[in-house]
C-alpha positions, -999 to +999 in steps of 0.1 A: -442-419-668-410-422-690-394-397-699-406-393-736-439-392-728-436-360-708-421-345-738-450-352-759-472-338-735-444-308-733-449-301-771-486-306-772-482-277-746-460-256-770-485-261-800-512-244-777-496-217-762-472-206-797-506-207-821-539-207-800-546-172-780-578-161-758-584-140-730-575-165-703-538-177-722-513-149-728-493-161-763-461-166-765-433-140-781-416-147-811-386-152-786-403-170-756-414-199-786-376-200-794-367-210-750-395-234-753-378-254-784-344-251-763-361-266-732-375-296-757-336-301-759-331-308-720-346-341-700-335-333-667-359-327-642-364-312-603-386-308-576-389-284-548-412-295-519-420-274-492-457-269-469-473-236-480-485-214-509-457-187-504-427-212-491-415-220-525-383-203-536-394-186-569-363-177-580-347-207-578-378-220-598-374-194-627-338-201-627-341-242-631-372-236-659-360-208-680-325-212-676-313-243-673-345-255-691-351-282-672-388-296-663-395-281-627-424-285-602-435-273-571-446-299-550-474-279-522-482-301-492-509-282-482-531-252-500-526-230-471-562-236-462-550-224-424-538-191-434-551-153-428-563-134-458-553-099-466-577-090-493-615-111-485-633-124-459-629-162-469-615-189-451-604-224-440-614-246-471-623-210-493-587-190-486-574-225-499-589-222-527-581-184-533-543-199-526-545-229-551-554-204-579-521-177-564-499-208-570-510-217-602-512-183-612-472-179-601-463-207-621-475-193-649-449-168-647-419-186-635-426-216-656-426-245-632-458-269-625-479-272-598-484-300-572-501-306-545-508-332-514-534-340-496-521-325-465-548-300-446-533-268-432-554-266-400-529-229-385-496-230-371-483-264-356-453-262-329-436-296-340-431-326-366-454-346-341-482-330-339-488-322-376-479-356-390-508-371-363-533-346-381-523-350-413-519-386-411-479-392-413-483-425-436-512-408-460-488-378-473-457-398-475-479-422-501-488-387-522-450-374-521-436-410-529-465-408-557-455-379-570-416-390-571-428-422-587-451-404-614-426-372-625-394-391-617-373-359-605-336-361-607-338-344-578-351-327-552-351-302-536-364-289-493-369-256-485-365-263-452-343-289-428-360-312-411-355-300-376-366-266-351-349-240-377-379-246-403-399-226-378-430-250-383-445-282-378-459-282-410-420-268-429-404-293-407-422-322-420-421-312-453-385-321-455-388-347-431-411-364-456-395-353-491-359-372-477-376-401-460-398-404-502-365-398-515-352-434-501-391-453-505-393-439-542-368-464-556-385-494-532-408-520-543-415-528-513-429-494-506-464-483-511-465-512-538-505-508-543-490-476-564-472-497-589-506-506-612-502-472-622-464-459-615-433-475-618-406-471-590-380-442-596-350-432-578-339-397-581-304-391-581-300-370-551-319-347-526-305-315-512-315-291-487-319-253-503-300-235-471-313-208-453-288-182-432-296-146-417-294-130-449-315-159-466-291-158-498-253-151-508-240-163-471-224-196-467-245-218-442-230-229-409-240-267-410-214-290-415-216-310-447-214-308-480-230-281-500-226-266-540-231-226-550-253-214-574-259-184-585-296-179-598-301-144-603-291-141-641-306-126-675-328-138-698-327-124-731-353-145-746-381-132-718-358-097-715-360-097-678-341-108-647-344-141-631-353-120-601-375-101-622-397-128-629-397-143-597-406-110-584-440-110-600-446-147-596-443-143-558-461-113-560-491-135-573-495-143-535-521-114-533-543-130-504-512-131-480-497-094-489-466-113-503-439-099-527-408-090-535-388-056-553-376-063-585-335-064-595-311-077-612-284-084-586-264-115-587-279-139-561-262-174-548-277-198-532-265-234-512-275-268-519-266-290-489-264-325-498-286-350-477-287-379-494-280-397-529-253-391-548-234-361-540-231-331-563-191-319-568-201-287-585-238-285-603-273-295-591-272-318-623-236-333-618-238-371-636-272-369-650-280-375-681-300-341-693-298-353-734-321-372-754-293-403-753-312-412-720-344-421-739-336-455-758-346-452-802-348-410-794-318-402-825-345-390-847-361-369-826-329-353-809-319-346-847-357-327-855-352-307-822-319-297-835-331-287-869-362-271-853-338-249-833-311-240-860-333-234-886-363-215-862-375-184-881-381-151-850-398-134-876-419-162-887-422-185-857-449-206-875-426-222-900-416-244-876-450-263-874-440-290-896-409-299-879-433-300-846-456-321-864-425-346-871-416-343-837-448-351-824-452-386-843-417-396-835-425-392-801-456-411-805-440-438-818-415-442-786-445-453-765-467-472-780 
């Protein structure tokens, strides 16, 4: 999918949830309306991949959507069908279900997208062996090569390293998988029955989001390189922390008794390069994040400017023509 086209689904998106309300969508403030026109502004992309409903790192998800604006996903191998649940009597195939809905519900507050595999979670797995034999190893590398080749990422991003510290068969192999995609992605040669519907994509680089005791703001021990970011910020435009609304997106994780306390204390995190192009001091360093990257996009990088400068907070809907401009400009880039 190129890169335009994501954008015209992005502001089909911000025409429902800015002018259409009901009891199942929560409209947008005045304020919130003003973020989404800034993110129309950014083409950069990243994806996190880990096993579990629960694994993600939500803060690092609200940071890369609502601050640096770029399109982020949550790639889920598994719907934590193997799990306990804390508030019902359902599960295998049911508690997966009851998970599914948590994660969708949690990026609805941090702003990211959803993904999933089709990787079972059938309880806990000791090793990388054992749960790539019951998953079928060569069936979810297809899906995350898939989903590489259908969002095209810049880059992404493990929760866990691919060895015994992941704690899990099932984390272990997530990274295994997301760095071993990372190198078919880009390949031709790979999974080519996929190419009637997606082209190949290479994403710039894949990094490892470190873990240490303290989980956060301690260097990591591994050798290699690595970049600092700090993602526990403000954001006037929602008028909560970063941690804030990570807090009550992992809190959506009722069925597991998951959560965290909300602050607002400064929070850094590492990015350990694994492979790719290595980062000197952002996640983004060398990409592209501007409309210049989308070939005959000047007139829509100048509506998106004007839609921003001249955006009324008191009178969000003035902007709809501009939209409307947008939209057909962007029609017009993929025929």
């Amino acid at each position: 999918m190129r890169k335009s086209k994501f954008y015209f689904f992005s502001l089909s998106s911000l025409f429902f949830f800015t002018f259409v309300a009901n009891a199942q969508v929560k409209p947008l403030s005045s304020s919130e309306i003003l973020l989404n026109l800034k993110k129309l502004n950014v083409l950069g992309s990243a994806m996190h991949i880990a096993a579990h409903p629960d694994d993600e790192n939500t803060l690092l998800l609200t940071y890369l959507s609502k601050e640096r604006l770029v399109k982020t996903q949550y790639l889920a191998l598994t719907r934590g069908d193997g799990g306990q649940n804390l508030i019902g009597p359902e599960q295998g195939e049911y508690i997966g279900i009851i998970r599914t809905q948590e994660l969708l519900a949690a990026r609805r507050i941090d702003g990211a997208e959803q993904l999933f595999s089709r990787a079972y979670d059938f309880g806990f797995s000791k090793t990388r062996e054992e749960t790539l034999k019951f998953w079928g190893e060569n069936n979810i590398l297809s899906d995350v090569v898939y989903h590489i080749r259908k969002n095209r990422p810049d880059v992404l991003i493990t929760r866990f390293p691919p060895d015994a510290r992941a704690g899990h068969g099932h984390h272990n192999s997530s990274a295994f998988l997301a760095e071993l995609a990372f190198k078919m992605a880009g390949d031709p040669t790979k999974f080519p029955e996929q190419l009637k519907e997606v082209q190949v994509w290479q994403p710039t680089r894949v990094v490892w989001n470190t873990f240490s005791p303290g989980f956060s703001n301690q260097k990591p021990v591994d050798k290699g390189s690595f970049i600092t970011i700090d993602i526990g910020g403000y954001s006037p435009y929602i008028g909560k922390s970063h941690a804030e609304i990570a807090a009550e997106s992992r809190s959506s994780h009722k069925s597991q008794g998951f959560g965290s306390g909300a602050n607002r204390n400064a929070r850094i995190d590492f990015m350990m390069h694994k492979d790719g192009i290595p980062a000197e001091k952002d996640l983004f360093d060398g990409i592209d994040l501007s409309w210049s990257r989308v070939k005959g996009s000047e007139q829509v990088a100048q509506l998106v400017d004007q839609a921003i400068r001249n955006y009324n907070v008191s009178y969000p809907a003035s902007s709809v023509p501009v939209l409307v401009q947008i939209y057909r400009e962007l029609e017009k880039l993929d025929p």
